[in-house]
C-alpha positions as CSV (number, residue, x, y, z in Angstrom):
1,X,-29.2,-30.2,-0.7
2,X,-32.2,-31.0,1.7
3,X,-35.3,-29.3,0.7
4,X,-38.0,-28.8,3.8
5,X,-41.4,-28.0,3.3
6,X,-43.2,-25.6,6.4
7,X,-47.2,-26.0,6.9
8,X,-49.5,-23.8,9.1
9,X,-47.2,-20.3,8.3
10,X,-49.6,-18.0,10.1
11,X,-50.5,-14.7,8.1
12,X,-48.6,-12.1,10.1
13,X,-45.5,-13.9,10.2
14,X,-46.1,-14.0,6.4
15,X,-46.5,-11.1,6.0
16,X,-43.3,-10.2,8.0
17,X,-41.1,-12.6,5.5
18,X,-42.5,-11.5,2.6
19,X,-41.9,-7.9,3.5
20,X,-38.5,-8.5,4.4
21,X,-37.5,-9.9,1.4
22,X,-39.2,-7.3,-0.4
23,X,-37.2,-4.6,1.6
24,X,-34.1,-6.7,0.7
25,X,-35.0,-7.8,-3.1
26,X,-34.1,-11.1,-2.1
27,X,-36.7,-14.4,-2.8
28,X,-38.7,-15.9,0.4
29,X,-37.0,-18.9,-0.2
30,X,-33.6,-17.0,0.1
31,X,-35.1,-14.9,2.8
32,X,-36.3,-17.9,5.2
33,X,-32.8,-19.2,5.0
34,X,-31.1,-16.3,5.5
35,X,-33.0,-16.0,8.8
36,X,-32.6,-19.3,9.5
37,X,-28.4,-19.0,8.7
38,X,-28.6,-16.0,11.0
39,X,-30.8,-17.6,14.0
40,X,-28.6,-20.7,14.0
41,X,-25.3,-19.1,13.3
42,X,-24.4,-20.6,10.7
43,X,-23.4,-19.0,7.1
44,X,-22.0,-21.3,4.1
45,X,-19.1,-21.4,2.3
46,X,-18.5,-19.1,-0.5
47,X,-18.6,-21.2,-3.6
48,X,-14.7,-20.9,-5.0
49,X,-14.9,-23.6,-7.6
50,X,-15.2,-21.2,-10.6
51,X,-12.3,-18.8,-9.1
52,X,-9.3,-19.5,-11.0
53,X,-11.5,-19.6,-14.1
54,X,-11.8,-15.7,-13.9
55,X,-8.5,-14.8,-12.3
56,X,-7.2,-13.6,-15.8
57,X,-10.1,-11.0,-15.7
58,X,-10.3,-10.2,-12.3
59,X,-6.5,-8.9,-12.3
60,X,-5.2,-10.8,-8.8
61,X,-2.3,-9.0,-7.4
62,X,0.2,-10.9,-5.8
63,X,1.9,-9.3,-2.4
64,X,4.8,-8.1,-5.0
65,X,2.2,-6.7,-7.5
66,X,0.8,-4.7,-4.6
67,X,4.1,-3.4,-3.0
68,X,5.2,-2.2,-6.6
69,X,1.7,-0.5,-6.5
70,X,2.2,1.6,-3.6
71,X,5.5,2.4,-4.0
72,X,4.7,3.7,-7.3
73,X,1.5,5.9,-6.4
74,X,3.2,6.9,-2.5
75,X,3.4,10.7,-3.7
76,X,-0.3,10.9,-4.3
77,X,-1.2,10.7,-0.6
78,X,0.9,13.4,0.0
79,X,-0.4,17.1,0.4
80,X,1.6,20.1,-0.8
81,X,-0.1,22.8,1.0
82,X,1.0,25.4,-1.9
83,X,-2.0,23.9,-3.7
84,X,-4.8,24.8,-1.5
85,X,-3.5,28.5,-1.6
């Protein structure tokens, strides 16, 4: 990863990045490439390396696992208007 140093910041647009990330409790550093992600469109890729090694914990469905699952719990979105009397 490229690292870039940035001279002559003026104070008011200092100040503006350091209030920003203030408001969003997020580091300048994080801040300043956020805007920068943002400005030039860009966003990167969520890092998925680690994703299977949580999977156990994180209790993935598969498309059956989610059928059976709203099959089974159907009745609860219905109303019975007796019960609101």
């Amino acid at each position: 990863m490229k690292s870039f140093t940035i001279h002559g910041v003026e104070k008011p647009m200092a100040d503006l990045i350091r209030d920003k990330a203030e408001s969003e409790g997020l580091s300048i550093n994080k801040t300043i490439k956020k805007i920068l992600e943002e400005y030039l469109g860009v966003k990167p890729q969520p890092d998925m390396k680690n994703l299977r090694d949580f999977q156990a914990f994180c209790g993935l469905w598969t498309q059956d696992d989610l059928a059976e699952f709203e099959n089974m719990t159907a009745d609860f979105k219905k109303i019975d208007q007796s019960d609101w009397q």
